[in-house]
PQR file with spaces between the fields and no chain letter, atoms N, CA, C, O and H, PARSE charges and radii, in Angstrom:
ATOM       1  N    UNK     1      -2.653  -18.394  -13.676 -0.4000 1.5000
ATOM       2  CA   UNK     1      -2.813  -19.231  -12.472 -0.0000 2.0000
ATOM       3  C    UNK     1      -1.945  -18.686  -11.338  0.5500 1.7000
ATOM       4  O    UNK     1      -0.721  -18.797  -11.264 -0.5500 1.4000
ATOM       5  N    UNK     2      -2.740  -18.095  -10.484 -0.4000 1.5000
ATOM       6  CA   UNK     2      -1.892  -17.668   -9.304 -0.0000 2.0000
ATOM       7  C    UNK     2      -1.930  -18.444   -7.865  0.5500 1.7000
ATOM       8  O    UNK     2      -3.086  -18.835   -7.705 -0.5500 1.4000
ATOM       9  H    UNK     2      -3.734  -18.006  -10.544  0.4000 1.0000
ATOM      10  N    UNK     3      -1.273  -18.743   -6.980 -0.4000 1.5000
ATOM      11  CA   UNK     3      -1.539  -19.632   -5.647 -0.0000 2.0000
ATOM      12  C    UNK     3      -2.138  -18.653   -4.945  0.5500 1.7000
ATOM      13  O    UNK     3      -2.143  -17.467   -5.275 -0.5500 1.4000
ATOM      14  H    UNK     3      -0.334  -18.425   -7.110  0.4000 1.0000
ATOM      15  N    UNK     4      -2.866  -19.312   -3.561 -0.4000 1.5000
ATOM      16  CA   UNK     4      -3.312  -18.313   -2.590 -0.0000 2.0000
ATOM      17  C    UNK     4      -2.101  -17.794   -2.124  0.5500 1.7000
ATOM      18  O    UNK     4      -2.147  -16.576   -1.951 -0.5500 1.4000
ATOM      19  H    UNK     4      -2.862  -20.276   -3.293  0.4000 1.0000
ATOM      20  N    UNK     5      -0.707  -18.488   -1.787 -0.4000 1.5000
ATOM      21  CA   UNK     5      -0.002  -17.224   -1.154 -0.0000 2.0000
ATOM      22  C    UNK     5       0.589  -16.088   -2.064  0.5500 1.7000
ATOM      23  O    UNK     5       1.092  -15.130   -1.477 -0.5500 1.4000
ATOM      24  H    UNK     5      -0.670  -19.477   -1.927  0.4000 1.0000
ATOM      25  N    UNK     6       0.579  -16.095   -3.568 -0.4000 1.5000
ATOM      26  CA   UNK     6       0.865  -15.108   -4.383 -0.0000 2.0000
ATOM      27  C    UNK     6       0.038  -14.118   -4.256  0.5500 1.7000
ATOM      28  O    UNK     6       0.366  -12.946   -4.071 -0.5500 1.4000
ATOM      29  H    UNK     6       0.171  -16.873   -4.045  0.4000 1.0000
ATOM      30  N    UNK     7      -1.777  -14.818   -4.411 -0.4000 1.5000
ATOM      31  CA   UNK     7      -2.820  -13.746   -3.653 -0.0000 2.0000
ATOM      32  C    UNK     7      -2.168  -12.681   -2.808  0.5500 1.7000
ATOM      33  O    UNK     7      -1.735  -11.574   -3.129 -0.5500 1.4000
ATOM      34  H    UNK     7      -2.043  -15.770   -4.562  0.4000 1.0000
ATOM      35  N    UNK     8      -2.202  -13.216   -1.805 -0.4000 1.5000
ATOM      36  CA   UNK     8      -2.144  -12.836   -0.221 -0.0000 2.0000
ATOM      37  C    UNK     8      -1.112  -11.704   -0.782  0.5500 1.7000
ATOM      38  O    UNK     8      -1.522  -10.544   -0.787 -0.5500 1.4000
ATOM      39  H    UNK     8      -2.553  -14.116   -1.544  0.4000 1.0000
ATOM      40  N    UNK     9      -0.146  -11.905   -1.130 -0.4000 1.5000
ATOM      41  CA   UNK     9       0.880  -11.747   -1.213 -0.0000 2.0000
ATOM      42  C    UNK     9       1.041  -10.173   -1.699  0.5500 1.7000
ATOM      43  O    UNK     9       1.600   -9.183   -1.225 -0.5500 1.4000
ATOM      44  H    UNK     9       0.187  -12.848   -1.126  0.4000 1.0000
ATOM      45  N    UNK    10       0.210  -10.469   -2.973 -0.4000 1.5000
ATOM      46  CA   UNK    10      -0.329   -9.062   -4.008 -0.0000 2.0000
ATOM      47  C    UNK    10      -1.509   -8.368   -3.238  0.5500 1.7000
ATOM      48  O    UNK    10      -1.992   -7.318   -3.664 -0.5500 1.4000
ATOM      49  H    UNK    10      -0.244  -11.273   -3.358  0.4000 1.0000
ATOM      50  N    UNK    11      -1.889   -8.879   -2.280 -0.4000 1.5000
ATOM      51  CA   UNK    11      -2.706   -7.973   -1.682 -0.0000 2.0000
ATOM      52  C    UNK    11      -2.181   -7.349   -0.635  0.5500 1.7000
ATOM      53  O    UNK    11      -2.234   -6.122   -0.710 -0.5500 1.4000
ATOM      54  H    UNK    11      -1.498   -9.732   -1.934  0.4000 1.0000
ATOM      55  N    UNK    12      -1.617   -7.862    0.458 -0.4000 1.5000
ATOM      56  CA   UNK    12      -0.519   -6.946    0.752 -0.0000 2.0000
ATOM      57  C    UNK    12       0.431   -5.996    0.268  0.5500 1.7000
ATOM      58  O    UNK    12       1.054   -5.316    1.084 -0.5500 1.4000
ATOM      59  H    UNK    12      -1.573   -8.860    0.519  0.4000 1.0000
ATOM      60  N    UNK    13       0.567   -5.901   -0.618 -0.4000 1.5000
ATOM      61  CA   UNK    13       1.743   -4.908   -1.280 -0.0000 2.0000
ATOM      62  C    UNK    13       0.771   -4.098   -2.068  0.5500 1.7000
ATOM      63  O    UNK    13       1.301   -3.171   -2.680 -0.5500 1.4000
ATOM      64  H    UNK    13       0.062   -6.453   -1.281  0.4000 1.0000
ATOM      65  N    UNK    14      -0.581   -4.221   -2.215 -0.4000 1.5000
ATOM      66  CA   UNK    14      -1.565   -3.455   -2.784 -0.0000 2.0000
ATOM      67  C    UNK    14      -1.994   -2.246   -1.271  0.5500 1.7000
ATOM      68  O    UNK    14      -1.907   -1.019   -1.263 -0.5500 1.4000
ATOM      69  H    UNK    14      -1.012   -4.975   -1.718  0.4000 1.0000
ATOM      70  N    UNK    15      -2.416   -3.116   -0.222 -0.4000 1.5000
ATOM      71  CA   UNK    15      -2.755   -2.694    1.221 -0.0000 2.0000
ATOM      72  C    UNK    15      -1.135   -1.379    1.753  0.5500 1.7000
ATOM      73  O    UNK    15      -1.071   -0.368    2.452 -0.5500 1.4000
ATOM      74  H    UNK    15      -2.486   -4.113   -0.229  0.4000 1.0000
ATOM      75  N    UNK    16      -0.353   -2.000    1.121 -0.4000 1.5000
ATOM      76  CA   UNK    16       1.249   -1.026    1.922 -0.0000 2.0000
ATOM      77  C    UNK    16       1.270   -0.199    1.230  0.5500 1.7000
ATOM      78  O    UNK    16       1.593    0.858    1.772 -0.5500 1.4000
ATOM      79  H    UNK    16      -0.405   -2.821    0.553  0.4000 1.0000
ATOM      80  N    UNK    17       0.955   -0.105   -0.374 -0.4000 1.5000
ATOM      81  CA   UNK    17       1.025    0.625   -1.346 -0.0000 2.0000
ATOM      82  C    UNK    17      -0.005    2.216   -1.282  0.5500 1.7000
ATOM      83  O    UNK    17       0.082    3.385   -1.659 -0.5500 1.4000
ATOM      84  H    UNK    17       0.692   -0.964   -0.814  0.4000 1.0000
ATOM      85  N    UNK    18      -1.093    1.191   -0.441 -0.4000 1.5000
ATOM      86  CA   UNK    18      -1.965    2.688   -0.162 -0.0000 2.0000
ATOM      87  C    UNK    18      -1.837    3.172    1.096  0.5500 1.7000
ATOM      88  O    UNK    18      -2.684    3.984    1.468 -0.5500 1.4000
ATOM      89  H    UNK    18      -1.163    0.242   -0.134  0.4000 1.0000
ATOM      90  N    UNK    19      -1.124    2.913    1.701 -0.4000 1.5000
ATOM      91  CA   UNK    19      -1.141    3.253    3.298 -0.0000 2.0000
ATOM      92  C    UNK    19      -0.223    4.119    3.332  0.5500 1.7000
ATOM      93  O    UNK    19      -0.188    5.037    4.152 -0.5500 1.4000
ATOM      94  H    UNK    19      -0.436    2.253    1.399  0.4000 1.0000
ATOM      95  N    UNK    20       0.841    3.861    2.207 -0.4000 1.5000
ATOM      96  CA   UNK    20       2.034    4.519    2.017 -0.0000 2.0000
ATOM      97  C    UNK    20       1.733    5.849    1.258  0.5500 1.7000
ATOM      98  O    UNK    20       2.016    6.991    1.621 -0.5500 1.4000
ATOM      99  H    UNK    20       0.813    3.116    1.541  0.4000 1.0000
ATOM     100  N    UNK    21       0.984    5.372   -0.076 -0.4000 1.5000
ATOM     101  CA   UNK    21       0.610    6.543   -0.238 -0.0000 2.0000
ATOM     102  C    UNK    21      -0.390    7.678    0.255  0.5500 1.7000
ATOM     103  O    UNK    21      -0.327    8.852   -0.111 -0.5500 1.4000
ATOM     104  H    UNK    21       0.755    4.444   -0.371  0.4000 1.0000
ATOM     105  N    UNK    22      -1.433    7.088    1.245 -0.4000 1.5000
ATOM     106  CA   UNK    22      -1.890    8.266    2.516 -0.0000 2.0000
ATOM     107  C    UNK    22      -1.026    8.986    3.294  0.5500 1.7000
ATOM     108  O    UNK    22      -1.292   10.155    3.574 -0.5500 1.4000
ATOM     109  H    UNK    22      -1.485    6.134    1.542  0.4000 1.0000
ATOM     110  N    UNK    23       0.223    8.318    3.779 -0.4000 1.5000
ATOM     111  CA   UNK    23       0.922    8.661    4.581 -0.0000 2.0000
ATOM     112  C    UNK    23       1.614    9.561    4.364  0.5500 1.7000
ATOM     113  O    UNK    23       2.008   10.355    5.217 -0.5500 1.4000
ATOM     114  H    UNK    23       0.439    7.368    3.551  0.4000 1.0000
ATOM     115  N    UNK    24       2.012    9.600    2.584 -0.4000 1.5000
ATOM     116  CA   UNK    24       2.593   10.776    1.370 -0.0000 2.0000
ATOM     117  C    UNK    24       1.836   12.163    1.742  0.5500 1.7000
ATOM     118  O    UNK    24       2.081   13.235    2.295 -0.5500 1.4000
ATOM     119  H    UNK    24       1.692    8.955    1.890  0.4000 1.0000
ATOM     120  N    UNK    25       0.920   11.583    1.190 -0.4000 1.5000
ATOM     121  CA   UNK    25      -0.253   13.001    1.017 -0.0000 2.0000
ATOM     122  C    UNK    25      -0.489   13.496    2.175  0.5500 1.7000
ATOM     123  O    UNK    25      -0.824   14.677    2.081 -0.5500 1.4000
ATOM     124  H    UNK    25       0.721   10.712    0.741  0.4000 1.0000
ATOM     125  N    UNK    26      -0.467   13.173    3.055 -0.4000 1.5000
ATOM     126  CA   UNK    26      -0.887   13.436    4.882 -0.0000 2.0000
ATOM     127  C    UNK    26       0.418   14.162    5.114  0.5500 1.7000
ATOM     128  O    UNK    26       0.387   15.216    5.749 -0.5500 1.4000
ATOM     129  H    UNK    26      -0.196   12.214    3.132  0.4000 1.0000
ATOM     130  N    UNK    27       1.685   13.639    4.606 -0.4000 1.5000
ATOM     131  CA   UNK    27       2.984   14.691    5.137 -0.0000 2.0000
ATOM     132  C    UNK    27       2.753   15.524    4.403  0.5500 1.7000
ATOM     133  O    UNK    27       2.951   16.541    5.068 -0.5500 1.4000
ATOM     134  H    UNK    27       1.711   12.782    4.091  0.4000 1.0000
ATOM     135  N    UNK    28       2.467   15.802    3.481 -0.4000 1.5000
ATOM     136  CA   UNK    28       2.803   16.693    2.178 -0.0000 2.0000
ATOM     137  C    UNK    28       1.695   17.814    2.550  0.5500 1.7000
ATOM     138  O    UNK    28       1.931   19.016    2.673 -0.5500 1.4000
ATOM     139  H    UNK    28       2.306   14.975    2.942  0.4000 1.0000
ATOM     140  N    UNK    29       0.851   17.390    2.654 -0.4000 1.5000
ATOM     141  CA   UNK    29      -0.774   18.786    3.309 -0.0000 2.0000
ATOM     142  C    UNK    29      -0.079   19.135    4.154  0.5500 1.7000
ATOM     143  O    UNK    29       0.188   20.337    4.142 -0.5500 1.4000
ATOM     144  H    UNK    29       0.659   16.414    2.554  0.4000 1.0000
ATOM     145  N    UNK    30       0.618   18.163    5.417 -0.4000 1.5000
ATOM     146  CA   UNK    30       0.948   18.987    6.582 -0.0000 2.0000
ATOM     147  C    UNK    30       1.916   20.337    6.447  0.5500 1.7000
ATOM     148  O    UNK    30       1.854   21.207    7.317 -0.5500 1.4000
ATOM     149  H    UNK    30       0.401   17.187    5.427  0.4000 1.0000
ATOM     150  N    UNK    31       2.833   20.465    5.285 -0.4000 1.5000
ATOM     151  CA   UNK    31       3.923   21.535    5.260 -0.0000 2.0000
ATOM     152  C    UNK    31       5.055   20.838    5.493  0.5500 1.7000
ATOM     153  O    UNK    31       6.046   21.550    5.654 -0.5500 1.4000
ATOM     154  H    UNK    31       2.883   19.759    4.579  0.4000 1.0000
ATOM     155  N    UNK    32       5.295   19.172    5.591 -0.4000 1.5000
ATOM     156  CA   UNK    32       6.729   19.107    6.094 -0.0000 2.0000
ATOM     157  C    UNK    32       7.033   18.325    4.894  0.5500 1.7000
ATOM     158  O    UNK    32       8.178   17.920    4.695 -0.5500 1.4000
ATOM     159  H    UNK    32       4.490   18.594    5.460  0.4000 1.0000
């Protein structure tokens, strides 16, 4: 049993989790 703001909550940190990891891979191709 989860609440909607635990939802929300885990979906955000799902949403930062991949943004973060694009942002990895995007420095990392670049050479820096």
């Amino acid at each position: 049993y989860t609440t909607a703001l635990e939802e929300a909550d885990n979906a955000g940190f799902e949403a930062g989790a991949s943004l973060l990891r694009d942002a990895v891979t995007r420095r990392g191709s670049n050479g820096r």
